[in-house]
N, C-alpha and C positions, 0 to 999 in steps of 0.2 A: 504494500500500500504506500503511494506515495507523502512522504512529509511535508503536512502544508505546511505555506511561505507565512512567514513570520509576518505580523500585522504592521502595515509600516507606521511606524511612529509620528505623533502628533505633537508638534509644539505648541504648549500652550502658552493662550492670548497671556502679554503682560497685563499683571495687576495695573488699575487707577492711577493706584501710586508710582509706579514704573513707568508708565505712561508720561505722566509729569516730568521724571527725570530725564526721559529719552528727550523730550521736548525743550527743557533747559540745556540739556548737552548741546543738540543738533543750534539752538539760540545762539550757547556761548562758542559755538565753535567760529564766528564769524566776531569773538572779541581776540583783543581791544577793537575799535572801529578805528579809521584810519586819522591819522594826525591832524588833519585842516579839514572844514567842512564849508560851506557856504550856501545858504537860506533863504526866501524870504517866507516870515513869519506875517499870514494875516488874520487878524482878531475881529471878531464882529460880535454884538449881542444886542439886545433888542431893550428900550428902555418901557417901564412899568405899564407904558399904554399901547403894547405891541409892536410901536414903532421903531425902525432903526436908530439905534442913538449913537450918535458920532461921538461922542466923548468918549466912551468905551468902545472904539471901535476902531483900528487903527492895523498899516503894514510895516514892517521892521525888512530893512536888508541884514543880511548877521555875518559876523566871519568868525570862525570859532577856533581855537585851537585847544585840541581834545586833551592834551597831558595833561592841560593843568582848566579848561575851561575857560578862559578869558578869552572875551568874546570882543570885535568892535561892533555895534549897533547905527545904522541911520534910519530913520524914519523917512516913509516914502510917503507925498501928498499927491491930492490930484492931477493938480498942472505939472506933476516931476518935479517939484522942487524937492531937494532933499534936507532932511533937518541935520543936527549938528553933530559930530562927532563924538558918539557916547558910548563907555567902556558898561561893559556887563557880566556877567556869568550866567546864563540861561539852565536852570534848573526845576525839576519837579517839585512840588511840593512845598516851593519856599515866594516869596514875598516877592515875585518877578514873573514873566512871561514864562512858559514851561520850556522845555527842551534841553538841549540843541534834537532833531529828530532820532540822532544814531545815542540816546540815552538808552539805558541799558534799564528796559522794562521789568526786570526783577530784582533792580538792586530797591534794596529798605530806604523810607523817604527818611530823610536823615531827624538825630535824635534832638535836634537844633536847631533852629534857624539860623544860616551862615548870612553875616554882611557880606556885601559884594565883593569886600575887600580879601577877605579871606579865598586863602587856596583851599580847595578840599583837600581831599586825601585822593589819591591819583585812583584810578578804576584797575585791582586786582590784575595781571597776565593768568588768567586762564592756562594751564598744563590740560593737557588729554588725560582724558579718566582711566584710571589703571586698567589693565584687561588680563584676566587669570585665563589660558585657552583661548575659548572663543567667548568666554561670559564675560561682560562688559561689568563692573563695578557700578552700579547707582544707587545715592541715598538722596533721595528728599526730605530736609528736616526742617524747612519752612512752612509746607504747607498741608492742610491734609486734604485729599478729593473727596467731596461728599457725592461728585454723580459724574458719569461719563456716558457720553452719547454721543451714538452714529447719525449726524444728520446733512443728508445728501455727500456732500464729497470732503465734509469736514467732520472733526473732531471735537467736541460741546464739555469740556471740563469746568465744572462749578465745584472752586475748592474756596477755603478759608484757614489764615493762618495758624498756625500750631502755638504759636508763640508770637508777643509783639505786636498787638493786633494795628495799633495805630502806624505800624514801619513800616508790614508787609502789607500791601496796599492792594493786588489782585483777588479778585471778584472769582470771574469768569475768563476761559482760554479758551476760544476756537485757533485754530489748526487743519492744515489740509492733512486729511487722512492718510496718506501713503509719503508724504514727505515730512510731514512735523510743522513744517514752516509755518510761525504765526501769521494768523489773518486777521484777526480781531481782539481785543481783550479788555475787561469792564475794570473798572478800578478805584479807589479813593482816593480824592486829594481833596485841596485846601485853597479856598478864597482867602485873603489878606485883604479885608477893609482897608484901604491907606492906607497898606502897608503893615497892616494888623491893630493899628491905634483906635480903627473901630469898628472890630470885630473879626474874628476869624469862623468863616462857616465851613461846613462838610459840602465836597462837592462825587458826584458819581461822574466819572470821566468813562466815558465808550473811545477808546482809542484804534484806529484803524491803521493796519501796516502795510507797507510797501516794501519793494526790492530797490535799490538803485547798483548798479555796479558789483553785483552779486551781495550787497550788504541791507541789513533789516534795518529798515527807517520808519519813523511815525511818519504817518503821513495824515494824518486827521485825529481833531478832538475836540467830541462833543458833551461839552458837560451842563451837569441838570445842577443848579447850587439848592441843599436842602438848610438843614438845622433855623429856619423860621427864618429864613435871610427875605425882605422883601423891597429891595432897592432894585435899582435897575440892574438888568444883567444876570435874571435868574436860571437864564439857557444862556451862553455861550460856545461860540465855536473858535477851536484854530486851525486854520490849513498850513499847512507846509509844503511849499514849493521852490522850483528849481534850486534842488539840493544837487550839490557838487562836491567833490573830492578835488581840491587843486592840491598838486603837491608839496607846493609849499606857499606861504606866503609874507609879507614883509611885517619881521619881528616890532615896526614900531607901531602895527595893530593893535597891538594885546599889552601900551603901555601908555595910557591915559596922558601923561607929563608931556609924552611927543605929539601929540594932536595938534595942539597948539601952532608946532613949526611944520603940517604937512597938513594945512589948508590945499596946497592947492594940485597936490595928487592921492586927493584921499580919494578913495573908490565911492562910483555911486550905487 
């Protein structure tokens, strides 16, 4: 009698939780993001009686330099005229326009609000995940998945922090299903009344991603501000566009004292 064939084995589907990691790996594999960046950021939101309000509502050119985050900033108006020469650090979660777009959607909104003046702490280099054989090492200890779902051609993860609930700021992760690559992701941040002098509200950001130059970029954000906030500007959006990678660009960008003497080849 002949010997049946052994049943051919079945890999089984990664856990939730695995899921997640595979999703941060294939993320961080595209860090750090490249050294110079270039933006323009535009703001719009609508004041209390539905109508567009131009005071809140405004385009930014950016040049950024990612080591350290200093940024130059000009303001764009309608007839082209450009505003003045202004240093920044574009950051989530703090008391200024969000960004630069190549921010690194899972790092923790910081334990502080930084002055402009301050350096961060520079964004970790990434090593590749150990690999024992062919099993890839991953721990996720951020965050835990309460639900994973298959819908249409992406991947529906609704998790919430383990720990740090106000740092670790992700909501919700879609994902294309067979590549990982973020498409969407829901999230908490933070209105700054003036700067926070009067008041700081909760805000639900839906962030939408893009590719440029094989790298993951925001490229949208639309946030709902809650915690009883009722001034203008209770929806807000930001777009982000023609984002560039130039390879380098001139060091007296990213140093406020020089502006001063390069009036009159400052970028528009």
């Amino acid at each position: 009698m002949a010997t049946p064939a052994p049943a051919a084995s079945v890999e089984p589907s990664p856990s939730p939780q695995r899921v997640l990691g595979l999703i941060r790996s294939q993320y961080r594999s595209h860090r750090p993001p490249p050294a110079y960046e270039t933006y323009t950021i535009v703001r719009s939101q609508k004041a209390t009686n539905g109508y567009p309000d131009p005071t809140g509502s405004y385009t930014f050119h950016v040049w950024v330099r990612n080591t350290d985050r200093a940024a130059l900033t000009r303001q764009v108006f309608r007839d082209e005229y450009r505003g003045p020469l202004t240093f920044d650090r574009p950051a989530f979660n703090e008391a200024r326009d969000p960004g630069p777009p190549t921010a690194d959607v899972f790092e923790p909104a910081p334990a502080r609000p930084h002055p402009v003046s301050e350096v961060p702490t520079p964004e970790p280099h990434y090593t590749p995940l150990p690999i024992i054989g062919s099993v890839r090492a991953l721990f996720e200890s951020d965050y835990r998945v309460d639900s994973l779902k298959a819908e249409g051609d992406q991947l529906h993860l609704e998790i919430f922090p383990i720990r740090d609930v106000e740092r670790n700021r992700l909501r919700d992760v879609y994902v294309d299903a067979k590549t990982l690559e973020l498409h969407k992701l829901v999230a908490t941040d933070k209105l700054f009344v003036n700067g926070g002098r009067d008041g700081i509200f909760p805000v639900t950001f839906t962030i939408t991603m893009g590719n440029v130059q094989g790298v993951p970029v925001v490229t949208n954000l639309h946030g709902v501000v809650g915690g009883g906030y009722n001034g203008d500007g209770q929806v807000v959006d930001f777009q982000f566009t023609e984002i560039a990678f130039p390879s380098t660009l001139p060091g007296w960008y990213f140093d406020a004292r020089s502006y001063a003497a390069h009036q009159n080849d400052a970028p528009s």
